[in-house]
C-alpha positions as CSV (number, residue, x, y, z in Angstrom):
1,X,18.4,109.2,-36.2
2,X,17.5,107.9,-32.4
3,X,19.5,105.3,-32.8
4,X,22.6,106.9,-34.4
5,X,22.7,109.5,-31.3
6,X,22.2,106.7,-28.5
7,X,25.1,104.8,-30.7
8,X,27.3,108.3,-30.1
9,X,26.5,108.9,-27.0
10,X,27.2,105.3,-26.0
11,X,30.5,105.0,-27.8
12,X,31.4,108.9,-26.1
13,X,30.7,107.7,-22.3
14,X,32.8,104.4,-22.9
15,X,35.3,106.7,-24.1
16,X,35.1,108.6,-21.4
17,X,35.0,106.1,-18.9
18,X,38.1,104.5,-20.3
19,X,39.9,107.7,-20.0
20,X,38.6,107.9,-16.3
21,X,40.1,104.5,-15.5
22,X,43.5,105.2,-17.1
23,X,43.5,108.0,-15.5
24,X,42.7,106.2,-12.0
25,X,45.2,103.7,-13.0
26,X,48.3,106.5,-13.7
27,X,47.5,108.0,-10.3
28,X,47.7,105.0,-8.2
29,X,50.8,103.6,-10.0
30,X,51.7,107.6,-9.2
31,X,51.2,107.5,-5.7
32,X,52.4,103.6,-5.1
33,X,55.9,104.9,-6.8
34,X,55.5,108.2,-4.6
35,X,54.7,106.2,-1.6
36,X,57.8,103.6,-2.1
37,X,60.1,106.3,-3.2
38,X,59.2,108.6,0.2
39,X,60.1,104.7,2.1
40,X,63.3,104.3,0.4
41,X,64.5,107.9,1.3
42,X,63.0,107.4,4.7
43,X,65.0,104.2,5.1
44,X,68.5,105.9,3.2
45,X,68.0,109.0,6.1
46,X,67.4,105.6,9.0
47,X,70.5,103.7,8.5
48,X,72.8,107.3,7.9
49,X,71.6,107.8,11.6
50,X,71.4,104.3,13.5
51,X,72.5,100.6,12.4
52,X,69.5,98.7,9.7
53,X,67.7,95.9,11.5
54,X,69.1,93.1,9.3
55,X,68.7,88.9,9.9
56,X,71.7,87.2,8.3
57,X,73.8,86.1,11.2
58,X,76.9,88.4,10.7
59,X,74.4,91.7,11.3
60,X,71.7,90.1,13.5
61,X,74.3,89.8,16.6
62,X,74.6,85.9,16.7
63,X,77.5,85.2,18.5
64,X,80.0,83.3,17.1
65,X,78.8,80.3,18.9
66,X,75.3,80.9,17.4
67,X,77.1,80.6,14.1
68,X,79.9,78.0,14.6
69,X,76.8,75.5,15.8
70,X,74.7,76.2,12.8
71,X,78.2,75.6,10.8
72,X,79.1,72.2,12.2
73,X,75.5,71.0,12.0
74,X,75.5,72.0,8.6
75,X,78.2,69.8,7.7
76,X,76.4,66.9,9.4
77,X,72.9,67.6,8.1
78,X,73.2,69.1,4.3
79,X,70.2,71.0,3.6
80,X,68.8,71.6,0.1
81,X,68.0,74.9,-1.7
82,X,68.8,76.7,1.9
83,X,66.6,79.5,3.3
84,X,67.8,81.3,6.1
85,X,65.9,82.1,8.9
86,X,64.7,85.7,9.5
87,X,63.8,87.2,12.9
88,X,60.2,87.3,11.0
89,X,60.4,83.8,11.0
90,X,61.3,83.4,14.7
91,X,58.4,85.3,15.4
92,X,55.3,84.4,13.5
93,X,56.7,81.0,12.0
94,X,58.2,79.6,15.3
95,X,56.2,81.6,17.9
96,X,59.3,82.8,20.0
97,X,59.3,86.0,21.6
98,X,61.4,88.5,20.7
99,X,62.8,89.3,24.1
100,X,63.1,85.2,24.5
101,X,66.4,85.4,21.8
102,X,69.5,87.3,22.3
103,X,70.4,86.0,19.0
104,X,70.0,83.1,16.4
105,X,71.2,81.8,13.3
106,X,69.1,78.9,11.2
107,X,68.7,77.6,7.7
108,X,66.0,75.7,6.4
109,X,64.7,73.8,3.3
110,X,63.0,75.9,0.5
111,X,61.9,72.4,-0.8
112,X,58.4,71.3,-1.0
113,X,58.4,68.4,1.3
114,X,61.7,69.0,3.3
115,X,61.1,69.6,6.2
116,X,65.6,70.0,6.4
117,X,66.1,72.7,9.8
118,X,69.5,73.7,11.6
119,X,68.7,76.4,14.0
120,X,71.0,77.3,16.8
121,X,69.4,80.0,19.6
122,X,71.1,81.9,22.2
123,X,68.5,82.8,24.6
124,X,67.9,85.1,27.0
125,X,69.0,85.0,30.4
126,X,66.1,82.6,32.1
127,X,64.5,81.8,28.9
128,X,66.1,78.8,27.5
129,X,63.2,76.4,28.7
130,X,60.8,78.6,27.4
131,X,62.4,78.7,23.8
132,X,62.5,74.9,24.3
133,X,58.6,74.7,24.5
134,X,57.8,77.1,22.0
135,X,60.1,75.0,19.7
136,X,58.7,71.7,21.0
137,X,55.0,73.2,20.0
138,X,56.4,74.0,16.7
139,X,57.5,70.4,16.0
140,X,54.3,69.3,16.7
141,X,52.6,71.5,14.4
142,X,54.7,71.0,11.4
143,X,54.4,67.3,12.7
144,X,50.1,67.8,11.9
145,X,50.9,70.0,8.6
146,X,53.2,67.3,7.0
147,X,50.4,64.6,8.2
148,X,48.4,65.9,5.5
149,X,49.7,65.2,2.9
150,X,50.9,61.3,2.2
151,X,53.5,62.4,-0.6
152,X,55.6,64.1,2.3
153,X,55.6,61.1,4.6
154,X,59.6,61.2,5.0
155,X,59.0,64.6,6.3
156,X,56.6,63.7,8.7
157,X,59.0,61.4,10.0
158,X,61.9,63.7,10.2
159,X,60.0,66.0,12.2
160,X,59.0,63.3,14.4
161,X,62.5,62.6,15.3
162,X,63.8,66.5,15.0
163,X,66.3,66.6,17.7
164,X,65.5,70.1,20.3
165,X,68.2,70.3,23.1
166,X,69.7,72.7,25.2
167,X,73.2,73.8,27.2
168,X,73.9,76.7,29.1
169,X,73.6,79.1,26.7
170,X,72.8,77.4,23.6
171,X,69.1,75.6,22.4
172,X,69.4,73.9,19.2
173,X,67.2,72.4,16.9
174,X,67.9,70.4,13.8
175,X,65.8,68.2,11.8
176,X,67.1,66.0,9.3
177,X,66.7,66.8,5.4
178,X,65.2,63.9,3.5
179,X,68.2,61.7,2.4
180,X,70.6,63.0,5.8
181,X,71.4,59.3,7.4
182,X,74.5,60.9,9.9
183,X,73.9,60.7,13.5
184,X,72.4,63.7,14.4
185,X,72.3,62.7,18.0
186,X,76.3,62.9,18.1
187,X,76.8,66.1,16.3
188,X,74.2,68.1,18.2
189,X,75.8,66.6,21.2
190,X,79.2,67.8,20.1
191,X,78.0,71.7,19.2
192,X,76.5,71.3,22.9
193,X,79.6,69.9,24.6
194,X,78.0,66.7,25.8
């Protein structure tokens, strides 16, 4: 008869501990859906009342030369499966300030092992060799990150070669997506005006 009752009880407080847990579970998918719903309303009652932060070129303020560069390099320097560049990516990916850019457009390479970049800046007033710098130190870093790896050795080198230049108001940066043999050189002279 011992045995029975600790057999019970046993079979009772996993029960009841798997009614705890589903019950843990419910509340937290609860709150999460509570949480995100209270966000999206938050954000509906933000943009009724002042423009959405937003990174695609039309709504993050590049100016049309911004997007005319990135255009004509485009056409020069085809990159695959394109991701465009988000002001979180100018920030933590390429390290520039925020109050360095006045605006930006750039598309990248989604591929593993293209290192494919077209990025046109507008800086701000006094900033452009700053930007420069900050985008010179990221070449060099994704110059050591492709160095690891032997499969993406035509990376590496287009890296190597990426192409970072400047005119009044304009810093560009392109590097060539594995397979691009155009002159580079001349077209990001001709966006600059060179």
């Amino acid at each position: 008869m011992n045995i029975r009752l600790k057999l019970v009880l046993s079979a009772a407080a996993l029960a009841a501990g798997c009614v705890l847990l589903t019950g843990c579970g419910g509340s937290a998918s609860s709150a999460s859906s509570s949480a995100s719903s209270a966000a999206s309303s938050g954000a509906a009652s933000q943009s009724a009342s002042e423009p959405a932060a937003s990174v695609s070129a039309e709504e993050n303020g590049a100016s049309d030369a911004v997007a005319s560069a990135v255009d004509a390099l485009l056409e020069t320097n085809p990159i695959s499966n394109q991701f465009e560049i988000t002001a979180m990516n100018i920030e933590y990916d390429f390290g520039l300030k925020a109050d360095d850019v006045t605006s930006y457009k750039g598309i990248k390479s989604n591929d593993n092992g293209d290192a494919g970049l077209v990025l046109a800046i507008q800086p701000a007033a006094g900033k452009a060799q700053d930007v420069m710098d900050t985008l010179k130190t990221y070449q060099q870093d994704q110059v050591a990150f492709y160095g690891n790896y032997a499969e993406f050795a035509e990376a590496q080198s287009n890296v190597e070669n990426a192409i970072i230049d400047v005119s009044d108001d304009l810093v560009v940066m392109i590097i060539a997506s594995n397979g691009c043999s155009a002159d580079l050189t001349s077209a990001v002279n001709g966006v600059l005006g060179k």
